[in-house]
N, C-alpha and C positions, 0 to 999 in steps of 0.2 A: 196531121198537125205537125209543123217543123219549126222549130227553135231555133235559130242562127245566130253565134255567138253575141247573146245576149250579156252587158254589162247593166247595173243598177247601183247605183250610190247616193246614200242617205248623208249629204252634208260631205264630211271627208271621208264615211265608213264606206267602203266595196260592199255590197250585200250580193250579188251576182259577178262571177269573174269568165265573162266568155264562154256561156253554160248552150251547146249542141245538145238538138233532143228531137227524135225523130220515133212520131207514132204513125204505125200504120192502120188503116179501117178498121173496125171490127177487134181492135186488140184490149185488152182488161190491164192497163198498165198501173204500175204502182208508181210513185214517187215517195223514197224514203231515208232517212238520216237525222240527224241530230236536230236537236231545237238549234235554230238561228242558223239551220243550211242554206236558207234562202229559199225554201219548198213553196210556203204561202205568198212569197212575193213574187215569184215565178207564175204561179196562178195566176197574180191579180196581174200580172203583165200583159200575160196572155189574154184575158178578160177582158183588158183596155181597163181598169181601175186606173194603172198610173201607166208613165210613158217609159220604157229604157231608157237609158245614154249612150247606149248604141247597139246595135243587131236588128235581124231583124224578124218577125214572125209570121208565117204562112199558114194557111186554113186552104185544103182544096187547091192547093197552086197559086193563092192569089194572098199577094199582102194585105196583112192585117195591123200591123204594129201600129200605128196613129189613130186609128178608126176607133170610135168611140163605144163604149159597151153596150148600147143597143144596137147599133149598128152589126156589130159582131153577133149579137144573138140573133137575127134575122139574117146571118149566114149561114146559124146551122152550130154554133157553140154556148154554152151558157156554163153556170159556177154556181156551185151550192158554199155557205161557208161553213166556219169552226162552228158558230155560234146560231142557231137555228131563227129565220128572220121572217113566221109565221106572221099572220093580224090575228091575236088571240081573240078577240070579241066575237068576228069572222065564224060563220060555220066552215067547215072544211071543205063543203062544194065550194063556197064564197071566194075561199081563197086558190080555188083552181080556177072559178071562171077569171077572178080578177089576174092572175099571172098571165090568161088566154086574152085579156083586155091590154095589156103591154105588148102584143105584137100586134102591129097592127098589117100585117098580111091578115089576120084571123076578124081584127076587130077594128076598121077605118079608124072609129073613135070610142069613146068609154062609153055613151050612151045609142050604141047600137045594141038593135034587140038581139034576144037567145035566139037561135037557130037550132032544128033539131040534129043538127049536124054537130053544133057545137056542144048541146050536151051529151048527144051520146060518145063523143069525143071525151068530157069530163069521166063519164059514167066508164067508159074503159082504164081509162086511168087510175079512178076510182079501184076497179079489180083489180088491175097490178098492185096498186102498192097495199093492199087489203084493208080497204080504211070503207067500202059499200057501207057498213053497217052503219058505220060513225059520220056515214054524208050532211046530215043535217045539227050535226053537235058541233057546238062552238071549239077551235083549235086550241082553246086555251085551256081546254082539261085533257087532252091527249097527252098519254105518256110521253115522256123522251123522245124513244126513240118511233113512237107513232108519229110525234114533231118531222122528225129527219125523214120516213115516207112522206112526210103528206112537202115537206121541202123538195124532196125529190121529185115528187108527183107536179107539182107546180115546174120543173124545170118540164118534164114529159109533155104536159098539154102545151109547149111551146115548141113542140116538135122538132128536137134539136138531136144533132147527129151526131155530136161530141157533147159529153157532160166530163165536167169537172166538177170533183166533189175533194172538200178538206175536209179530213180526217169525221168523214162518213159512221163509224162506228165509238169516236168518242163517246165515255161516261156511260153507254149501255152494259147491262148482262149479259150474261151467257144465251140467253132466249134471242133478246132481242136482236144482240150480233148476232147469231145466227139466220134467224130471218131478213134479216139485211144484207146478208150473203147470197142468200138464195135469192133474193127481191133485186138485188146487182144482176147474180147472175143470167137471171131474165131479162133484164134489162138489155142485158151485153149481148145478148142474140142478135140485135139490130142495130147495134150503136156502139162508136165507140168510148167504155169508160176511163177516166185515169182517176187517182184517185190518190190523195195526200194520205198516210196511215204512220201512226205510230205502234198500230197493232199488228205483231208479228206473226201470232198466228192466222188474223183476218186476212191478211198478206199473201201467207203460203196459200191459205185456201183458194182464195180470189184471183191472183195476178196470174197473166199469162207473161208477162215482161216485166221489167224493172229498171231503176236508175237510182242510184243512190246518190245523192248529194251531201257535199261535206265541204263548211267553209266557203259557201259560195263555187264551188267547183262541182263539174259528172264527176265522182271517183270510181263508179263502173257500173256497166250497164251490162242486160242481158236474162235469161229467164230464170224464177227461182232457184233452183239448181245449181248454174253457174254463181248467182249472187251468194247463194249461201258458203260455198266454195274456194269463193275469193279472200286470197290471206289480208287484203287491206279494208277490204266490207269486215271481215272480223277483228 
């Protein structure tokens, strides 16, 4: 995933100022800084939510920056948000098969039949994010942060090679960050994650790289370590 100075402006405000950003496969990348650095609108850029005003963005070698969010997720990227955007009536398979029905590599259209390919496709999924048990319970009594797996889980059965997740471990406890860490760090075995965080110790745990944003600008990049390091990150 490569970012080429992207600019973003809301009416007269700058929210992104010529922001470089360069992930490679396989990397567990944070994105972190202040409220109103421009982290989530960077996201939604990449995503195809909205359009820059200038720069431009690469997936795999090939531009992405115009192309429109399903488009881009059947190249192999998707986006979790702040705000968890389950169908709570929905059982928790329900809302796996139905995430597996917006691609349509997987599903021509919404009323083609299950295939046993496609749920044992589900039923894997279902193991990673530890939710087997709860397959047939409605998503609307899952805790929190069981919400945030099974949102996860719905990015997974769309077999995407890049996930983007914003701030992945808000409002949970000690437990449940924790096994969201671990549930990432599986994840990140085959894929690469980035992930918007205001949680600093979730951060150190997790990232193999880093970018701090501040004011619409990179103020520095690099891996824990050096981030921590850096007299202007402090």
């Amino acid at each position: 995933l490569a970012v080429y100075g992207i600019e973003k402006r809301f009416g007269g405000t700058r929210i992104l100022r010529g922001v470089d950003l360069a992930i490679e496969p396989g990397e567990r990348h944070a994105l972190i800084g202040p409220n109103g650095a421009g982290k989530s609108t960077l996201f939604n850029l990449i995503a195809g939510g909205a359009r820059p005003n200038a720069g431009r963005i690469d997936l795999f070698g090939a531009e992405i920056t115009r192309l429109a969010p399903a488009a881009i997720t059947r190249r192999g990227l998707a986006r979790s948000f702040q705000t968890t955007s389950v169908f709570a009536r929905l059982s928790v398979f329900d809302n796996l098969e139905l995430a597996m029905a917006a691609d349509k590599r997987i599903f021509p259209t919404l009323t083609a039949r299950m295939t046993s390919e496609i749920s044992d496709r589900i039923d894997d999924v279902l193991d990673t994010i530890g939710l087997t048990a709860l397959r047939f319970q409605p998503a609307g009594i899952l805790s929190h942060g069981q919400k945030q797996w099974l949102e996860i889980g719905m990015l997974l059965v769309q077999d995407c090679d890049v996930m983007l997740l914003d701030e992945p471990v808000a409002g949970m406890g000690a437990d449940e960050r924790q096994a969201t860490g671990e549930l990432l760090q599986r994840i990140a075995a085959d894929r690469t994650v980035v992930v918007v965080e205001h949680d600093m110790d979730f951060m150190r745990a997790f990232a193999t790289s880093v970018t701090v944003l501040a004011a619409g600008r990179v103020l520095a990049e690099g891996t824990v370590a050096e981030i921590q390091s850096d007299p202007r990150v402090q």
